[in-house]
N, C-alpha and C positions, 0 to 999 in steps of 0.2 A: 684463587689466582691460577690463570694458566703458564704453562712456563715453555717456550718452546725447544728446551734442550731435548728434551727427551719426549719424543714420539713413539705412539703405539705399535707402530708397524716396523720400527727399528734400522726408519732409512734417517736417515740424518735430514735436517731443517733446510729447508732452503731449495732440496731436491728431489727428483722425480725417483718412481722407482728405479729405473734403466741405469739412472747414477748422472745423467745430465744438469747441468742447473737447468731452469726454469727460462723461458727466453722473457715473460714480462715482467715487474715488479714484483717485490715478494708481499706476498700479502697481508702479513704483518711484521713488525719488528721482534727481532729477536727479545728473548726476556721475556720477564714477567707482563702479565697484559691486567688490566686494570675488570676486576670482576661489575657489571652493570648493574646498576640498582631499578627499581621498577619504576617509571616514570620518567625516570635522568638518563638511561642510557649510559654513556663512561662523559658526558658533560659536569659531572664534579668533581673529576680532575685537575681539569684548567678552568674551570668554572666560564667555560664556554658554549657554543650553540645555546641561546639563550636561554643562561641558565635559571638569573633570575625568574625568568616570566612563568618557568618550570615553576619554580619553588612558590610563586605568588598562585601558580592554577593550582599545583596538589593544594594548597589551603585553602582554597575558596572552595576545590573539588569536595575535601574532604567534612568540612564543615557544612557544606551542603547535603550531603549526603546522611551525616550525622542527626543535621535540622529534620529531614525529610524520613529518616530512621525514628525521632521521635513521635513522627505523628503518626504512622505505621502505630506505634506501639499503643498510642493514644486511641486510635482506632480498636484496636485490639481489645485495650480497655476496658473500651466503654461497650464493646461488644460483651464481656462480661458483666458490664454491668444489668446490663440488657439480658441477659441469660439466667440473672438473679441469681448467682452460686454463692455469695454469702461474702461479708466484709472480710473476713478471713482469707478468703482465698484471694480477693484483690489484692489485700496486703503481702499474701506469699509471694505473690506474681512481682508487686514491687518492688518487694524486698530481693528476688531471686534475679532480675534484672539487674539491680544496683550494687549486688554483690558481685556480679557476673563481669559488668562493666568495669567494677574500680579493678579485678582482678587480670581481666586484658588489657584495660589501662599499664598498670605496673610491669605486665610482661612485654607488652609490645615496647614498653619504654627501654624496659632493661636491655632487650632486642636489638634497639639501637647502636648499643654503648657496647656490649659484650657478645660472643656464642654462648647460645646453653650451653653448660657445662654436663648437663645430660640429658641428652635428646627424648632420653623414652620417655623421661617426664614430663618433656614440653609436649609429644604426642598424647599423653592422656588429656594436658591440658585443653585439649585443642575445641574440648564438645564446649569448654565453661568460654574460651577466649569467642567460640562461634554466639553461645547464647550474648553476654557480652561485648557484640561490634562495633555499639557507641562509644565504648570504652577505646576501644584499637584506632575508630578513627580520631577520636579526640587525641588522642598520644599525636598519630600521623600530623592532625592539624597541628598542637602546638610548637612540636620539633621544626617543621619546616619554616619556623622563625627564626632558629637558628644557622639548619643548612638542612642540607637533601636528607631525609629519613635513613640514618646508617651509614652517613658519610667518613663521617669520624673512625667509624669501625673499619668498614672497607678501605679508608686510608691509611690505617697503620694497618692492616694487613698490606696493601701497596706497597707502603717503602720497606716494609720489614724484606717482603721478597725480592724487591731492587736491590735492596742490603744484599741478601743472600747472593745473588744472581751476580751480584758486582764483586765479590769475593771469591765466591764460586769461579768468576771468569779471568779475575786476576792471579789466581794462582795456578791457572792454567795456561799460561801468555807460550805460546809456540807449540811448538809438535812434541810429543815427547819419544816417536819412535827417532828423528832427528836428532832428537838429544843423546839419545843412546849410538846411534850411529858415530856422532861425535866423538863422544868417548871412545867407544871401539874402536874408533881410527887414532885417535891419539894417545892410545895404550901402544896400539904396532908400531908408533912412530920410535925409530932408534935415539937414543938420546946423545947428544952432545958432548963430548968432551973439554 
């Protein structure tokens, strides 16, 4: 999530550096902004710009792809079989596929739903999730029967930081050098008899 209270450059939202506002629109609203997902863009938010036909292409995309991945491998194959390296080794090659696959299967899934909880592991992962990528699309394909691939996740990360942003904003309602002023002057004020 980005959040536009604080800025890198340390000028405050909304203005130039000079200190003027901006004469056109501002370009985004204040607060947390909604992080994009790959394919959906911020359309699963309000589940707008057509989001279904999104969610109906990643599944055809991704199962096509899947389909068209098997026969790659089928290729592949029967190229060894043609090479004559021995029933053994067909079987490793099966077996190291199918282990590869249910294992990026399970991780892209969990991917969904949660963040690693430790990234350097998911980086070693990455050689088994790459051999594997029938497994990742098949995840991608099933999920997006339910919503956008990570929906759920980038959604409560959303309102959790709306939360924040709206707390964060409501305990700051006015100036607080103002406030203080206030007070200062209504310390000096002489009091009434």
């Amino acid at each position: 999530m980005t959040e536009n209270s604080d800025t890198p450059d340390g000028t405050a939202p909304g203005t130039t550096e000079s200190g003027a506002t901006p004469t056109g629109p501002p370009a985004t609203a204040p607060g947390p902004q909604p992080e994009p997902i790959r394919f959906f863009g911020t359309t699963w938010v309000a589940h707008d710009g057509n989001y279904g036909l999104r969610r109906a292409g990643a599944a055809i995309g991704s199962l096509a792809a899947a389909v068209a991945s098997c026969f790659v491998l089928r290729f592949a194959y029967q190229g060894l079989e043609i090479a004559d390296v021995g029933s053994l080794v067909g079987v490793l090659v099966v077996l190291m596929f199918a282990i590869c696959s249910a294992i990026a299967f399970r991780k892209t899934w969990e991917g969904f739903s949660r963040r690693p909880a430790d990234p350097a592991r998911e980086d070693t992962l990455r050689g088994l999730k790459t051999i594997g990528f029938i497994g990742s699309l098949l995840a991608y394909f099933f999920r997006t029967f339910t919503e956008a691939p990570g929906e759920k996740l980038h959604r409560a990360e959303y309102e959790a930081a709306q939360a924040r942003f709206a707390k964060r904003r409501s305990s700051r309602t006015g100036n607080p050098s103002a406030r203080k002023a206030a007070r200062a002057a209504k310390a000096k004020k002489p009091r009434r008899k």
